[in-house]
BAFITI-119753 format. One record per residue: x, y, z of N, C-alpha, C in turn. Coordinates in steps of 0.1 Angstrom, whole numbers, padded with zeros to 4 digits, always signed. Example, Ala and Ser with C-alpha at 12.3 -4.5 7.8 and 13.67 -1.06 7.14 Angstrom:
2
+0132-0057+0078+0123-0045+0078+0132-0033+0078/+0128-0022+0071+0137-0011+0071+0129+0000+0079/
REM end
This chain:
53
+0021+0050+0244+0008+0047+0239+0009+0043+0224/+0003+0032+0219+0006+0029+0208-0007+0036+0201/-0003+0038+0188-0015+0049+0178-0017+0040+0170/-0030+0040+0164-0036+0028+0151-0036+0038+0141/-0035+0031+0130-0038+0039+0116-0044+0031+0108/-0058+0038+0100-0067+0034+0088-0058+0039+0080/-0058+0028+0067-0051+0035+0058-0065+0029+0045/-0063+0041+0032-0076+0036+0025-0066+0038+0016/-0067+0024+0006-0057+0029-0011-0070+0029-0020/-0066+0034-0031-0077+0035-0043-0067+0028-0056/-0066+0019-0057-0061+0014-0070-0063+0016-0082/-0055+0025-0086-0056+0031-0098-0043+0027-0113/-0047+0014-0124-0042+0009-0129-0034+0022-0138/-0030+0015-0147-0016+0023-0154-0024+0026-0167/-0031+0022-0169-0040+0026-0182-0056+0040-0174/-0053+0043-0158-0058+0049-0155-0076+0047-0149/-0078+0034-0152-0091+0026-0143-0085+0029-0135/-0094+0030-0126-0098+0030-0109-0106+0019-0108/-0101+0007-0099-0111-0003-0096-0118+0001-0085/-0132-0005-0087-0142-0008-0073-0134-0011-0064/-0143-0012-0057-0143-0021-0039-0146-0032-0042/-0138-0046-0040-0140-0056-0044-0134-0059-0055/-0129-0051-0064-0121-0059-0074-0109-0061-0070/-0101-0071-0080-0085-0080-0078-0079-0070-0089/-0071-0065-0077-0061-0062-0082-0047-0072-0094/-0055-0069-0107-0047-0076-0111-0028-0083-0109/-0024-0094-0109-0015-0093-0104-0002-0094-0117/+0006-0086-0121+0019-0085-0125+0036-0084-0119/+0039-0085-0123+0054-0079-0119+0055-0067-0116/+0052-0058-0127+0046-0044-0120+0037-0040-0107/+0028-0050-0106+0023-0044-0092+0027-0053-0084/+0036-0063-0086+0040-0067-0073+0052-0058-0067/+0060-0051-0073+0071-0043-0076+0065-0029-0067/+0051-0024-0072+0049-0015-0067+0041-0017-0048/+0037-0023-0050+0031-0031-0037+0044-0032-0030/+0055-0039-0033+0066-0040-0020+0071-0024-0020/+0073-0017-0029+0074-0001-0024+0069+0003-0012/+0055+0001-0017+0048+0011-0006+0052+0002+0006/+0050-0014+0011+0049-0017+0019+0069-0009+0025/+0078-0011+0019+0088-0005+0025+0085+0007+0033/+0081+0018+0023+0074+0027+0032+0070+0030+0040/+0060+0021+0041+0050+0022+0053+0058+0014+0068/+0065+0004+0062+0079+0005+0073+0088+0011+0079/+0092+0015+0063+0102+0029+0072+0096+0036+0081/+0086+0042+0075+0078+0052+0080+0075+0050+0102/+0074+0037+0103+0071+0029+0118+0078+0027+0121/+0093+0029+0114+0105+0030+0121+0105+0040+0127/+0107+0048+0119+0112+0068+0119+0103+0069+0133/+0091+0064+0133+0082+0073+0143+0083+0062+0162/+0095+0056+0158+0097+0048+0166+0089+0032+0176/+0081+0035+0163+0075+0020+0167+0075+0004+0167/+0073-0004+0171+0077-0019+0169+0073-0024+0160/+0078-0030+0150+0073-0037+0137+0059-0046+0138/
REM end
């Protein structure tokens, strides 16, 4: 049986804003850096639990 997951982020800048719903996440090097993190993550993660990419 395959399982769905909601996932909710809250983006929270380095100077410590929290953007709305609807704002752009500004784009840097920094958050593109951090953005492929998590997405690894959340791959590993659907590996480990044995699911198909």
């Amino acid at each position: 049986m395959k399982k769905q997951y909601e996932f909710h982020f809250r983006h929270i800048l380095k100077d410590g804003t929290i953007l709305k719903e609807g704002e752009k996440l500004p784009v840097t090097p920094a958050s593109q850096a951090a953005f492929a993190e998590v997405a690894r993550i959340l791959i590993e993660a659907r590996k480990k639990r044995g699911e198909s990419a």
